[in-house]
N, C-alpha and C positions, 0 to 999 in steps of 0.2 A: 243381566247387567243393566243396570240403572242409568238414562243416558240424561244428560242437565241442559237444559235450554234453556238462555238466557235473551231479553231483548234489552236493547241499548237504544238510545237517542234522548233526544230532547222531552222535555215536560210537555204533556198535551200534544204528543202528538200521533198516539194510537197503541202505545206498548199493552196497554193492557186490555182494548181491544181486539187487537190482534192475539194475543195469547188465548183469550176468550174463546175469540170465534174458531181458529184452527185448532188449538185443543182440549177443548170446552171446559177449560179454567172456569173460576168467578170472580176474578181478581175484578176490588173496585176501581171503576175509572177515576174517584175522586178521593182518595188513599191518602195520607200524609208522607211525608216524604220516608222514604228508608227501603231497606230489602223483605220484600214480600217473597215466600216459597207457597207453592203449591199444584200437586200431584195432577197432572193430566188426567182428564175424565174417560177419555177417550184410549186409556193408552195405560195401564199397572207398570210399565217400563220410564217413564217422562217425567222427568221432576223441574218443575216450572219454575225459575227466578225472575222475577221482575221491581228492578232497581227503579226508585222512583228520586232524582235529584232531589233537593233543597232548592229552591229559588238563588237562598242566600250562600254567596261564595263562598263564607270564612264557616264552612263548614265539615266535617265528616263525611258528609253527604254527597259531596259534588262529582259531576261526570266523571272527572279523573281518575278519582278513586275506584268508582263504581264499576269505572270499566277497566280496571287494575282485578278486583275483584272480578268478576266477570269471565276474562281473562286466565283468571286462575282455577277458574271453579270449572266453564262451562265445555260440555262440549261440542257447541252449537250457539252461534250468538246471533242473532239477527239484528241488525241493525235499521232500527226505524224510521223513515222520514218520509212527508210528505214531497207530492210530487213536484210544488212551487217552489218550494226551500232545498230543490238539492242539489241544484246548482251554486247555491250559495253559503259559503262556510261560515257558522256563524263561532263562538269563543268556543258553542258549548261540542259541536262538532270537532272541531278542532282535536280540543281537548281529550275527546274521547278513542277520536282514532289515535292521537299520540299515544295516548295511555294501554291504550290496546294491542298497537300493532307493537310500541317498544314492549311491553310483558311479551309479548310471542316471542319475538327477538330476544329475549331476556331467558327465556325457557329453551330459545334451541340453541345457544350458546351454550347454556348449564348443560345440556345432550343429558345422557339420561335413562332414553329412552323416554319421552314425557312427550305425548301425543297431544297436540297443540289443538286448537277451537277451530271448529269450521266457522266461518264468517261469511252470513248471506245479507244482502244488501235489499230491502224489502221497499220498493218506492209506491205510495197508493194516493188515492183520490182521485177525486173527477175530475174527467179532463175538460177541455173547454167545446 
């Protein structure tokens, strides 16, 4: 069984190093915005998503959605942030756990049997 890991967070601030270095992806750090897949190096079972925002709101592209998809797709989400910013919510945080946590809400309503996304909360950087 094929298992989809996905990471979430803000632009620049480690998604696709972190994918990189735990499952030796090659996903580019400086990629244009949209949904990047690819297969864990380390792993024939791991298929790697990594959503990359648009800067620009009025677009397809933004957290919401991504992490709607996300959401829908994964089963495993990590959610990425640095360890300065995460105490602080910023629009795009926001957005993305709304987006996320109501999809989950939204899929165990529908019941089903639809096996919902682990969500781990990955905080990194150096400390002081």
């Amino acid at each position: 069984q094929l298992a989809i890991v996905a990471a979430l967070g803000p632009r620049r601030v480690g998604k696709s190093a972190l994918l990189n270095q735990v499952f030796g992806a090659k996903f580019d750090d400086e990629a244009e915005a949209g949904v990047w897949i690819s297969p864990a190096s380390n792993s024939k079972d791991i298929l790697l998503v990594n959503p990359l925002p648009a800067d620009v709101p009025d677009t397809d592209l933004t957290h919401k959605k991504l992490a709607t998809l996300c959401a829908s797709l994964a089963d495993i989400i990590v959610l990425n942030a640095w360890h300065t910013g995460s105490g602080r919510p910023t629009a795009a945080t926001v957005d993305t756990l709304s987006a996320l946590f109501g999809e989950q809400l939204r899929q165990a309503s529908d019941g089903g049997g639809v096996q919902r996304s682990l969500v781990l909360y990955a905080v990194h950087g150096a400390g002081a």
